[in-house]
C-alpha positions as CSV (number, residue, x, y, z in Angstrom):
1,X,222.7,40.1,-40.8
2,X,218.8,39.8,-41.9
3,X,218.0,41.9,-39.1
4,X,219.9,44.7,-40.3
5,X,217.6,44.5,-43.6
6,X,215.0,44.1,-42.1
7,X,215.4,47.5,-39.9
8,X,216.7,49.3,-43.4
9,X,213.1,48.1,-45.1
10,X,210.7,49.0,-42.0
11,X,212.1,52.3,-42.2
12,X,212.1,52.6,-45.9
13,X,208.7,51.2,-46.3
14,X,207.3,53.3,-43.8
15,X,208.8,56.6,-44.7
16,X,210.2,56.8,-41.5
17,X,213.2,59.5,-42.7
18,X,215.5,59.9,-45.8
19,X,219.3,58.7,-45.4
20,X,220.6,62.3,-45.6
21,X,218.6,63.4,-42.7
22,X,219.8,63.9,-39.1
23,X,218.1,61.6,-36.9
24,X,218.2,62.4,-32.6
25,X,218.2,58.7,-30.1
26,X,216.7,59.1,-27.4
27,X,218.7,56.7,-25.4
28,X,218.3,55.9,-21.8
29,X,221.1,52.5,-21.1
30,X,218.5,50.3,-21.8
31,X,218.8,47.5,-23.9
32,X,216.1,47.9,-26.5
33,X,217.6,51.8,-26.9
34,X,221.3,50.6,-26.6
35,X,220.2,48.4,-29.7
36,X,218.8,51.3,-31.4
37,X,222.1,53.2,-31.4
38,X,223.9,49.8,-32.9
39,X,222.0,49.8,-35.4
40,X,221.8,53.5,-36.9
41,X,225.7,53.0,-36.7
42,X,225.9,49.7,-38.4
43,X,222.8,50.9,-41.2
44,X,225.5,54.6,-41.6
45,X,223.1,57.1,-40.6
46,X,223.5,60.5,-39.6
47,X,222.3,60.5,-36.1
48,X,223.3,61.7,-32.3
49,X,222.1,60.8,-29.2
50,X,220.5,62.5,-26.3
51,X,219.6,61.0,-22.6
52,X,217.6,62.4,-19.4
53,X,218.6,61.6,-16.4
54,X,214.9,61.9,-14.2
55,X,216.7,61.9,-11.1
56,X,214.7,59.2,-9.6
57,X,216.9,56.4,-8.9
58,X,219.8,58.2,-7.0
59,X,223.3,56.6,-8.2
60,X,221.5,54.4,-10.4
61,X,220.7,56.7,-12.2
62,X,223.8,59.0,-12.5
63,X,225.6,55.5,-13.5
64,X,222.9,55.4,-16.7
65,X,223.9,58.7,-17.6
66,X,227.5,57.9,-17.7
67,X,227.4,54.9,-19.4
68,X,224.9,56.6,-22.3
69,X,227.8,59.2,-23.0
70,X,230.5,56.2,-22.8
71,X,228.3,54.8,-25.5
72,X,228.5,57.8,-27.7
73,X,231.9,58.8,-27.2
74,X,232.8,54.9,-28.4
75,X,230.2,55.4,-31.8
76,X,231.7,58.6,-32.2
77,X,228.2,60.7,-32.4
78,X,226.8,63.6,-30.9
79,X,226.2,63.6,-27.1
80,X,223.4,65.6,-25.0
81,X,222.7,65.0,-21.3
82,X,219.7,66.4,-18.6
83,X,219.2,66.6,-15.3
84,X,215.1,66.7,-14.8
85,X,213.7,67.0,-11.4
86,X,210.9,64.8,-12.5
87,X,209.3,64.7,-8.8
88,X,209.5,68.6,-8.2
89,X,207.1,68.2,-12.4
90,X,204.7,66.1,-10.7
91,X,204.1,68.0,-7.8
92,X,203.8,71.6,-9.3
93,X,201.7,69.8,-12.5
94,X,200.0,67.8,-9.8
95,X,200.6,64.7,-12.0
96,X,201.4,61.3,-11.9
97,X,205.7,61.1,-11.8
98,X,205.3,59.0,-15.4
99,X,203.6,61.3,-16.7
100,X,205.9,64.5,-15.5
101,X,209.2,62.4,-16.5
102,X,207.3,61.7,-19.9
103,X,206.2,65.2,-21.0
104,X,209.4,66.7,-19.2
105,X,211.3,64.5,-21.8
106,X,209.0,65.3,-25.0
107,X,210.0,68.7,-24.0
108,X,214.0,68.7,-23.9
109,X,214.2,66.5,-26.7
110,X,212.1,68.3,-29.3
111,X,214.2,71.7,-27.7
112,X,217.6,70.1,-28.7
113,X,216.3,68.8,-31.9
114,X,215.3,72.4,-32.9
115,X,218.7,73.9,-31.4
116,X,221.0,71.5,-33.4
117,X,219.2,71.0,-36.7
118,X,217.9,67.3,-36.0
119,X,215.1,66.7,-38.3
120,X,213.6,63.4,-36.3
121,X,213.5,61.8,-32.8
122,X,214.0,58.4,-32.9
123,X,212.0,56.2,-29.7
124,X,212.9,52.5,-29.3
125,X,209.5,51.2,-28.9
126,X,209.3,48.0,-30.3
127,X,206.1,45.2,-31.1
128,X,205.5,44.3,-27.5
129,X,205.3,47.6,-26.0
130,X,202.0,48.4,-29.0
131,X,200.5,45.7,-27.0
132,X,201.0,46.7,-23.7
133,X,199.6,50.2,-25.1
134,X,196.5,48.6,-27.2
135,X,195.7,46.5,-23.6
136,X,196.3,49.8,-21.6
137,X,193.6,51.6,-24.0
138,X,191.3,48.6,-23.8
139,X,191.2,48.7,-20.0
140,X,191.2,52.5,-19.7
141,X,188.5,52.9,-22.1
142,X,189.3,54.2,-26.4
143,X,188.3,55.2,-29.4
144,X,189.8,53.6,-32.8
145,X,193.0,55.8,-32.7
146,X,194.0,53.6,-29.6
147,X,193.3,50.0,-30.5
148,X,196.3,50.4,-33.3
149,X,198.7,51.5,-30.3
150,X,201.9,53.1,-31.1
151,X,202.4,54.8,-34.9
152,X,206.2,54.0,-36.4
153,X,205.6,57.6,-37.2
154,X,203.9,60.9,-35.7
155,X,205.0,64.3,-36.4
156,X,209.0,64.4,-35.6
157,X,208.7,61.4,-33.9
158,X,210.4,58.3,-35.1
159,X,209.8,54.4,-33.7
160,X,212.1,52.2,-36.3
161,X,212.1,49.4,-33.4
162,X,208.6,48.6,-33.9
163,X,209.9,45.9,-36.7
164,X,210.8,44.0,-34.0
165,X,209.6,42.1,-30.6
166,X,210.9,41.7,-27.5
167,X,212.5,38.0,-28.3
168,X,214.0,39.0,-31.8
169,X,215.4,42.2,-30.2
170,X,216.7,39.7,-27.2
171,X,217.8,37.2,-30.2
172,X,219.2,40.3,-31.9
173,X,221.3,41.6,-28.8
174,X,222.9,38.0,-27.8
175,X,224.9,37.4,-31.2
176,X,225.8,41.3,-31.3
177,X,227.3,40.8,-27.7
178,X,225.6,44.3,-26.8
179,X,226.4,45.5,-23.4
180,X,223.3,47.5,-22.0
181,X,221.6,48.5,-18.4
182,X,218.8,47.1,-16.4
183,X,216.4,49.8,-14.8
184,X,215.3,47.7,-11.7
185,X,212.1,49.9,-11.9
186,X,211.1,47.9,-14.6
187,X,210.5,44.9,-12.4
188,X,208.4,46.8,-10.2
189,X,204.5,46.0,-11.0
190,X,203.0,49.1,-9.2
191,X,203.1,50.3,-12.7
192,X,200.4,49.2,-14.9
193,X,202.5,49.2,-17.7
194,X,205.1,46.3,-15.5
195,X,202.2,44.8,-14.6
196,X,200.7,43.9,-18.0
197,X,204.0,43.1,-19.3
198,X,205.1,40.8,-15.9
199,X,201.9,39.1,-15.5
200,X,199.2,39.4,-17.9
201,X,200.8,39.2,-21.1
202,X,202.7,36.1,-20.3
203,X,198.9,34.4,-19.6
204,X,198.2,35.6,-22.8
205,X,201.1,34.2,-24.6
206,X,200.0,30.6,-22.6
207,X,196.4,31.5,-24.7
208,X,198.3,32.0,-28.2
209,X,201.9,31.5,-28.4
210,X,201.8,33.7,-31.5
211,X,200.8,36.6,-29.7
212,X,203.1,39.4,-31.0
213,X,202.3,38.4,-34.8
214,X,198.4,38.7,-34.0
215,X,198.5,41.5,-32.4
216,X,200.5,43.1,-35.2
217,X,198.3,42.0,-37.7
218,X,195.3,43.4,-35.9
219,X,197.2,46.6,-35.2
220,X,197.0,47.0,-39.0
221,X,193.6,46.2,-39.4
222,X,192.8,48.9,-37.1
223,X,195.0,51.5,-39.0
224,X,193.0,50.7,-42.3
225,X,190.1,51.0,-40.1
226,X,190.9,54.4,-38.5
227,X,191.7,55.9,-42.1
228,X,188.1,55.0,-43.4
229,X,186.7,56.8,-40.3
230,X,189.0,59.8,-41.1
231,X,187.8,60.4,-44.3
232,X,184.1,59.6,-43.3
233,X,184.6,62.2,-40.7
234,X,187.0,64.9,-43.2
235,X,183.9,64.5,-45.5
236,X,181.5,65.3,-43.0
237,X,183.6,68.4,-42.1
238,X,183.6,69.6,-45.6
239,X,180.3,69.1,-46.2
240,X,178.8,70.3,-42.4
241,X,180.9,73.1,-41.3
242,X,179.6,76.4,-42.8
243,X,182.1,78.8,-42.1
244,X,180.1,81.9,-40.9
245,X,184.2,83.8,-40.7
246,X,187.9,82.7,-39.9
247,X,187.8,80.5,-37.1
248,X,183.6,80.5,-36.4
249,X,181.3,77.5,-38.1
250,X,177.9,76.6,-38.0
251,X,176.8,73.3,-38.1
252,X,173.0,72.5,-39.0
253,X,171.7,70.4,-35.8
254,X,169.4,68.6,-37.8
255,X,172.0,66.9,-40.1
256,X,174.3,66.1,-36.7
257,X,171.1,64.6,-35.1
258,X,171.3,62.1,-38.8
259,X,174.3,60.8,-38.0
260,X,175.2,57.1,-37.9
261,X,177.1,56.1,-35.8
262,X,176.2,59.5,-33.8
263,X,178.5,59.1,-31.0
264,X,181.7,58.0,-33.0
265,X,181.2,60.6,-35.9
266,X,180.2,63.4,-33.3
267,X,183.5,62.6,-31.3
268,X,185.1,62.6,-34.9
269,X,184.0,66.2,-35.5
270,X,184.5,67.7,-32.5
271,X,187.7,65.9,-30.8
272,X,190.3,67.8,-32.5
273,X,188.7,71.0,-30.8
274,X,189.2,69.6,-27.7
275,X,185.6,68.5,-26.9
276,X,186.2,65.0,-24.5
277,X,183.2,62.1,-24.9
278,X,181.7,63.2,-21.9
279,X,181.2,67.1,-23.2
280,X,179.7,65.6,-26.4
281,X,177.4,63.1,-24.9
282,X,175.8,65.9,-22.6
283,X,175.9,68.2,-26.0
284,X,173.7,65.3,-27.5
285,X,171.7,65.1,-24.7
286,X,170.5,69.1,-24.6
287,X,170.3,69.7,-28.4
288,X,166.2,69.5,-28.0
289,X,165.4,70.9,-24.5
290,X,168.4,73.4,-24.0
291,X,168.6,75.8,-26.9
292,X,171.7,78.4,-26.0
293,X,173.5,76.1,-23.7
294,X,177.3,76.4,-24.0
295,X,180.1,73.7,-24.4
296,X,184.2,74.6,-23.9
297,X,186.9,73.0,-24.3
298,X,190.1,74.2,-23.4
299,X,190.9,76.0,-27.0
300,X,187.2,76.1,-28.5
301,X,183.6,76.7,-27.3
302,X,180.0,75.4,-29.0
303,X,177.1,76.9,-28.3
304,X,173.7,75.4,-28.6
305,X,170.7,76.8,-31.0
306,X,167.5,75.4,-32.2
307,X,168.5,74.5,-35.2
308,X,172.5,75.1,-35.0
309,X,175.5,74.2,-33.4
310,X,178.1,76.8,-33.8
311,X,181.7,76.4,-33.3
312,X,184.1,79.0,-32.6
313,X,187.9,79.6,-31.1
314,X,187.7,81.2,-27.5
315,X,188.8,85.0,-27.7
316,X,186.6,85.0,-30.9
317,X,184.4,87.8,-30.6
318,X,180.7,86.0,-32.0
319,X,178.1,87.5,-33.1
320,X,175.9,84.3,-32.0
321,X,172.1,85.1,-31.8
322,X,169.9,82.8,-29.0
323,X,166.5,83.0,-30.6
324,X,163.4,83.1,-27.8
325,X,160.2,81.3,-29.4
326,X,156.7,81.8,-27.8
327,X,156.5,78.7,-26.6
328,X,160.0,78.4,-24.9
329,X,160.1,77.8,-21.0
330,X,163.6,78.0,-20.6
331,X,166.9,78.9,-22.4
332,X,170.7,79.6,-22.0
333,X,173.1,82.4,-22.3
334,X,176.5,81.9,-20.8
335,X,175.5,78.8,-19.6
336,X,173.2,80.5,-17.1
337,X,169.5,79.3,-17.2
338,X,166.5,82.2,-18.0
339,X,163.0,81.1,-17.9
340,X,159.4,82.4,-19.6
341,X,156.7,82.2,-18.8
342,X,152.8,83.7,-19.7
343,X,150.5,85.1,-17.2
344,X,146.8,86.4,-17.1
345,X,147.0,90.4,-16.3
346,X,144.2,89.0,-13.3
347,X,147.3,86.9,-12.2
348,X,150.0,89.4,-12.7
349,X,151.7,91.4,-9.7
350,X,154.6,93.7,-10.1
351,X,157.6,92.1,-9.1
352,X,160.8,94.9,-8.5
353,X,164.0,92.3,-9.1
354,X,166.1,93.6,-12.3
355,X,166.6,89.9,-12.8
356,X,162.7,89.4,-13.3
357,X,161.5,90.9,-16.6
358,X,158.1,91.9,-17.4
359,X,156.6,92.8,-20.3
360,X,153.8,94.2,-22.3
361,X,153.1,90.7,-24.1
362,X,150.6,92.1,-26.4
363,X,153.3,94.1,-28.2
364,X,155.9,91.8,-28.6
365,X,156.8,90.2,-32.1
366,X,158.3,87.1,-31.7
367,X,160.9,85.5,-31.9
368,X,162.9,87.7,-29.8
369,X,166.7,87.7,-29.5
370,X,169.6,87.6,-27.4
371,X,172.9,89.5,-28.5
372,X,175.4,91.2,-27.0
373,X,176.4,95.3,-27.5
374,X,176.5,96.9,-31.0
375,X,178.2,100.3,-31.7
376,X,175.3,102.8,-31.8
377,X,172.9,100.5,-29.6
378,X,170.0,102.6,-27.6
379,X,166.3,101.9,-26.1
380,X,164.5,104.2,-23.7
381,X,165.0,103.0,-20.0
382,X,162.3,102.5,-17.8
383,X,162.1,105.3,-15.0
384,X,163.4,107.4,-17.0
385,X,160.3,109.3,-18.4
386,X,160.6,107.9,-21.8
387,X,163.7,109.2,-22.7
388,X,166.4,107.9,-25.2
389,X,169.8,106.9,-24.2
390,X,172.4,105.1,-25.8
391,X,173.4,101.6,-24.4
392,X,177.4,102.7,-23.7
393,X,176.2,105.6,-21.7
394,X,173.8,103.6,-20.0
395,X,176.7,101.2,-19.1
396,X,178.4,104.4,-17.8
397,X,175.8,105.5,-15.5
398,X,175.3,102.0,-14.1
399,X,179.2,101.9,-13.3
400,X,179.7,98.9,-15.4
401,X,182.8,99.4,-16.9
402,X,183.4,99.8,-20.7
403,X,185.3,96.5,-20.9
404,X,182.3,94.0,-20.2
405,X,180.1,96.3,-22.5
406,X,180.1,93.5,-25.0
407,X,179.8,90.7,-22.6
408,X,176.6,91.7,-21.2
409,X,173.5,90.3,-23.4
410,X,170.8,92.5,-24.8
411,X,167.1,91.0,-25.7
412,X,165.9,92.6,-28.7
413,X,161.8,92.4,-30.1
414,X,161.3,90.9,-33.4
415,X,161.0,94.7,-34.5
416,X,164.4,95.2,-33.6
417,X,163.9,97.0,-30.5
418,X,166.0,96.9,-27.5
419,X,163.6,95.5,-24.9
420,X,166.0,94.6,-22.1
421,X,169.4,94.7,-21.2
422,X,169.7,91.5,-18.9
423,X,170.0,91.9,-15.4
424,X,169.6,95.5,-15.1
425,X,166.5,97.5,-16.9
426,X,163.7,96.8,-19.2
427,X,162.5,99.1,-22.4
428,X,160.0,101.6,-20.8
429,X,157.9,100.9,-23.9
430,X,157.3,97.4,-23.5
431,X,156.0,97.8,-19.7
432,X,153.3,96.3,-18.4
433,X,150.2,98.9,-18.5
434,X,146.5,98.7,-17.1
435,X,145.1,97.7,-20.3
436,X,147.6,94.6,-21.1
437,X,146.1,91.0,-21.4
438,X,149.2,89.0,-21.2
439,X,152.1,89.3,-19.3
440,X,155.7,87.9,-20.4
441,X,157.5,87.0,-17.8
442,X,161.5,86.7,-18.4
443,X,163.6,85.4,-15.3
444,X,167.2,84.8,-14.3
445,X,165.0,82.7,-11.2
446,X,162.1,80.8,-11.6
447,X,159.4,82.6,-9.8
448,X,155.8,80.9,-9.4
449,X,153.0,83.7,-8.7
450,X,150.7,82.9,-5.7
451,X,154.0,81.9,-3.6
């Protein structure tokens, strides 16, 4: 039985598990998982099998179920069983119901692998499914991790069938006499996945016969190619991310604006924070006109400076400065936009709008800066006949309440005084007085004098 051997070497040569460990099947009826179970029993290894039943198929279904737990009462293994309401996933998640049955299963199995001291999960994907995955990345657009397809091995998760294709494991199930069930849904082409295999990969097949051994081969290639990138791209990490404390880099903008290829080594970087393509194109894009413009992902946020990127975890509190040069027209706090602007004191006219700043220009040290709240922060409000007041009692008399304290930004003058608090009230020192020259003009809207 060379196909035996075979299976024994794939898994030894890929480190797929040891022979003492506990190995869950995913097993749906199917023939290429019903030939999975065979096989662990004839190879003698430790193993027990587990099958959802999505509730999709009515009394099809239910028979799948019962003949999955036929099959492991027969080997003599382990049995676990699930009812998923797979359409009741999709709707709540609004998702597609191949994704809900997928994740829903990903779920349950890793949940009865922890609860009964399985060490892997064992999927029967085999050759020809990596190409209908490497043709579904190609259409749908991917990066190198998605031209090599499907991994014999990813965290817990096991695929020992990938040593074979669909005609050996055909070959493979014929002289074992292997009973197994259809899923009619397979036939169905309103999935893309049925629709590659039923009609586009047979017009490839016509274009090389040979089709599953190329496609190997270059799946290889591409695995080779994706561990060259990876440590390009660790390098880059090591060498790029200054840690500035746990969980906060910064990252000098000038050596990512160096990089070559900058898209691929950017999406490198940043990917495994969650950043998508899109996110880091339009980060690309800003980094020379857009200095504190922020970026999230779901986990992580970057924020924009002239001459840094910084990273940091959301619920980090950061102590991330925006710098305001004299010759900045706009920048970005929060993602909201503020703009400057210089006027003649013959052009100036008082504007009351606690969004619209004014200032004293003649007395301000530049660059100024943006923070947010420190412990023991004061300035002297305006209207307030010069008198000093600390910033959380301020807070208090404005009704904002204590919890947003450190939230709301704070310009400070190169001399470190507090000239503004944003949106509410300037420093009565730095206001505009009869004798000023040059007005600075700082603006959550973009106001044009004369209009």
């Amino acid at each position: 039985m060379m196909f035996l051997e075979h299976f024994r070497l794939f898994i030894q040569e890929q480190g797929l598990f040891n022979s003492s460990d506990q190995v869950l099947l995913a097993v749906s009826g199917g023939r290429d998982s019903v030939l999975l179970a065979h096989l662990f029993q004839q190879a003698g290894f430790n193993f027990g099998i587990a099958h959802c039943n999505f509730m999709l198929r009515g009394a099809e279904s239910d028979a799948d179920e019962r003949f999955v737990a036929e099959l492991a009462g027969k080997i003599g293994v382990p049995f676990f069983s699930t009812k998923l309401d797979t359409q009741e996933e999709a709707k709540n998640q609004h998702i597609s119901i191949q994704m809900a049955a997928r994740e829903l299963r990903y779920r349950w199995l890793e949940q009865i692998r922890k609860d009964f001291d399985f060490q892997y999960i064992a999927l029967a994907h085999h050759q020809n499914d990596t190409i209908e995955t490497m043709l579904l990345n190609l259409v749908r657009g991917t990066g190198i991790a998605g031209l090599h397809g499907i991994l014999p091995k990813r965290n817990v998760f096991i695929r020992p069938m990938l040593c074979f294709s669909r005609i050996e494991i055909d070959q493979i199930i014929a002289s074992m006499d292997i009973q197994y069930r259809d899923d009619s849904s397979n036939l169905s082409t309103k999935y893309a996945r049925n629709k590659l295999r039923l009609q586009v990969i047979p017009l490839l097949k016509e274009l090389n016969p040979s089709l599953e051994e190329t496609f190997e081969a270059n799946r290889k290639r591409f695995i080779e190619l994706e561990v060259i990138l990876n440590e390009r791209i660790s390098e880059l990490h090591h060498t790029l991310f200054e840690e500035m404390s746990k969980d906060e880099f910064r990252i000098s903008l000038l050596s990512l604006k160096g990089l070559k290829p900058l898209h691929t080594l950017l999406f490198g970087l940043f990917h495994p924070f969650g950043f998508t393509e899109a996110v880091l194109t339009d980060l690309s894009r800003s980094w020379d006109k857009e200095p504190g413009k922020k970026f999230e992902s779901l986990t992580h946020v970057l924020f924009l400076d002239r001459h840094y990127v910084f990273l940091s975890k959301k619920g980090v509190v950061s102590p991330l400065d925006v710098m305001i040069h004299i010759d900045d027209e706009k920048i970005y706090w929060e993602n909201e936009e503020w703009n400057m602007r210089w006027v003649s004191m013959e052009a100036f006219k008082l504007i009351k709008d606690s969004t619209i700043a004014q200032f004293n220009g003649d007395i301000l040290q530049f660059p100024l800066k943006i923070r947010t709240w420190q412990e023991g922060d004061f300035f002297y409000p305006l209207g307030m006949n010069g008198k000093k007041k600390k910033l959380s009692d301020f807070f208090i008399g404005q009704k904002i309440p204590l919890i947003y304290k450190r939230s709301i930004p704070i310009v400070i003058n190169g001399n470190g005084d507090i000239i503004y608090v944003m949106g509410y009230r300037i420093d009565d020192r730095y206001k505009v007085l009869p004798q000023t020259q040059k007005v600075f003009i700082f603006s959550k809207k973009l106001y044009t004098y004369g209009e």
